[in-house]
VOLUM-140679 format. One record per residue (C-alpha): residue number from 0; y, x, z. Coordinates in pm, whole numbers. Layout:
N
<site><num>NUM</num><Y>Y</Y><X>X</X><Z>Z</Z></site>
...
END
This chain:
72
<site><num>0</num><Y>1453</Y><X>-1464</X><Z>-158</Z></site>
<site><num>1</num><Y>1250</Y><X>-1562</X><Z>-404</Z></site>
<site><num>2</num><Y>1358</Y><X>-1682</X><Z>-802</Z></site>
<site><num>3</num><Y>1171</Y><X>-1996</X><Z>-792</Z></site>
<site><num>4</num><Y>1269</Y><X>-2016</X><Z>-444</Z></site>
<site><num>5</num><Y>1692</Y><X>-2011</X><Z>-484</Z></site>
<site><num>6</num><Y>1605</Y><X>-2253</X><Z>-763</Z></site>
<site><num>7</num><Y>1478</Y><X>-2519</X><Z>-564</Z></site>
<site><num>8</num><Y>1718</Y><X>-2482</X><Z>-269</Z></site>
<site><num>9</num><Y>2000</Y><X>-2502</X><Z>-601</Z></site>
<site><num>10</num><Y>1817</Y><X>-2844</X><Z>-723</Z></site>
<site><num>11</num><Y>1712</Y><X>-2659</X><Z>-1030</Z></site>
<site><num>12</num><Y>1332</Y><X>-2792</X><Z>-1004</Z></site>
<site><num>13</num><Y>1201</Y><X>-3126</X><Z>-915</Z></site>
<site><num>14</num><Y>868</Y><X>-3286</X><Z>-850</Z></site>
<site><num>15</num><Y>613</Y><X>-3293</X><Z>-511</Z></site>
<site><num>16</num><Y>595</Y><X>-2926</X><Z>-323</Z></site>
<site><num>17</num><Y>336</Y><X>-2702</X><Z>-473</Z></site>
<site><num>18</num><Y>208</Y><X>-2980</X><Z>-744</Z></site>
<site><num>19</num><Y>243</Y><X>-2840</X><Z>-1122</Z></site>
<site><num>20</num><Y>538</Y><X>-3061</X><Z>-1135</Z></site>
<site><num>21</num><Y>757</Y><X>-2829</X><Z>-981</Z></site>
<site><num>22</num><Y>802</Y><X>-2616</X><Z>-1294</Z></site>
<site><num>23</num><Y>954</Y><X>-2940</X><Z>-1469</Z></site>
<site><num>24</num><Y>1348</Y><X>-2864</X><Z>-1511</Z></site>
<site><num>25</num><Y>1586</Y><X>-3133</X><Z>-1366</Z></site>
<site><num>26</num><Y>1911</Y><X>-2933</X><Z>-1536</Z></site>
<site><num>27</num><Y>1946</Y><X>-2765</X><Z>-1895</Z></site>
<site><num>28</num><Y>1795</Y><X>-2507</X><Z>-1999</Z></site>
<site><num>29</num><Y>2065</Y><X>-2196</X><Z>-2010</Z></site>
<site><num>30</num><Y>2198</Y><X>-2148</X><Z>-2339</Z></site>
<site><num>31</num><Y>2283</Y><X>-1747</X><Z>-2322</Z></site>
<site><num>32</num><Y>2500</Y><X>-1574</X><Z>-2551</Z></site>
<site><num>33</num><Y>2320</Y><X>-1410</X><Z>-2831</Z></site>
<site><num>34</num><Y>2610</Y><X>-1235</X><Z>-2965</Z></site>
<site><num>35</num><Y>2572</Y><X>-829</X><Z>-2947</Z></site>
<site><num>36</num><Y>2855</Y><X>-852</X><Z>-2716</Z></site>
<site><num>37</num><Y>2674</Y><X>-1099</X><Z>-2496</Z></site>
<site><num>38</num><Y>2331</Y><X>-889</X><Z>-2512</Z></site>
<site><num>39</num><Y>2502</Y><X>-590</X><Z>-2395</Z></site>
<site><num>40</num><Y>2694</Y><X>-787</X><Z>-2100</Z></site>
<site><num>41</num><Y>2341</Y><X>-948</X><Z>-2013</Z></site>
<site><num>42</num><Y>2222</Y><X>-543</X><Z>-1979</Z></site>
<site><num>43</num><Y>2538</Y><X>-403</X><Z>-1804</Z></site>
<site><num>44</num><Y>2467</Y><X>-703</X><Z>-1543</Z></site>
<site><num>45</num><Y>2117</Y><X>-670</X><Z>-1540</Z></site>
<site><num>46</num><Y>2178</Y><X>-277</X><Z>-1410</Z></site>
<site><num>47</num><Y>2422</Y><X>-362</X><Z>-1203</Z></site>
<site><num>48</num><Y>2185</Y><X>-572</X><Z>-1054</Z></site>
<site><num>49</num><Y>1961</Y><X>-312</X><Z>-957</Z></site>
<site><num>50</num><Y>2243</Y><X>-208</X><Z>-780</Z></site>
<site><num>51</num><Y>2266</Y><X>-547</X><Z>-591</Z></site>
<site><num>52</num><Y>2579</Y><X>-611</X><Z>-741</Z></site>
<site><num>53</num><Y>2511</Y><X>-950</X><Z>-837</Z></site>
<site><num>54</num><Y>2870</Y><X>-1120</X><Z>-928</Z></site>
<site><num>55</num><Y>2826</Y><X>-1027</X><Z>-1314</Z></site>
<site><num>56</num><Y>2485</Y><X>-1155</X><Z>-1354</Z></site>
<site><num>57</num><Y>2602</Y><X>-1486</X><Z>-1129</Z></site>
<site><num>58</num><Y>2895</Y><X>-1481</X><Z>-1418</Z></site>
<site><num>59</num><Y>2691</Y><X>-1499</X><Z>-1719</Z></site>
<site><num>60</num><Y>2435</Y><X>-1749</X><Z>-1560</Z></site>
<site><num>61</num><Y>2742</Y><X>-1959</X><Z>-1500</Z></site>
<site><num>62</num><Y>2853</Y><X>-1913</X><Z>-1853</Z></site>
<site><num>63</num><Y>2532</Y><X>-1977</X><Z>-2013</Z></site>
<site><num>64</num><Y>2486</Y><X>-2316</X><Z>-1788</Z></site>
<site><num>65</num><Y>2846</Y><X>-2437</X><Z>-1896</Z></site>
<site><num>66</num><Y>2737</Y><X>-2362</X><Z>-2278</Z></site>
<site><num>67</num><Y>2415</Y><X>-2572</X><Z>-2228</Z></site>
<site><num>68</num><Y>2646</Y><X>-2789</X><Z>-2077</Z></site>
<site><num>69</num><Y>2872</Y><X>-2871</X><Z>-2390</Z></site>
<site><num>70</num><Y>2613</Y><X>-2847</X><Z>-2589</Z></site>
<site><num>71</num><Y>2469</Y><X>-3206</X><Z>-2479</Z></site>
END
């Protein structure tokens, strides 16, 4: 499945089907963590990806939407 795909079945994107409005976000932007520590859980996830082992990379997307989430 697609990115942009998974993010409009998720709500992510709003706007008419295949109109430049689709690329408009309806939610916050991900706020990731820049820390070292979070840069080198982003890359241990990312590879693990490749791997299609996808619950640490679904972790840190879910950490980086609740940060974006207090931050408002």
């Amino acid at each position: 499945m697609s990115t942009i795909l998974a993010a409009k079945l998720a709500g992510v994107f709003r706007g008419g089907v295949g109109g430049s409005r689709d690329a408009l976000p309806a939610r916050l932007l991900l706020d990731y963590d820049q820390s070292e520590e979070g840069q080198r859980q982003y890359i241990e996830a990312a590879k693990a990806a490749f791997k299609r082992e996808f619950a640490p990379m679904i972790e840190i997307i879910r950490q980086a939407l609740a940060r974006a989430e207090n931050r408002q």
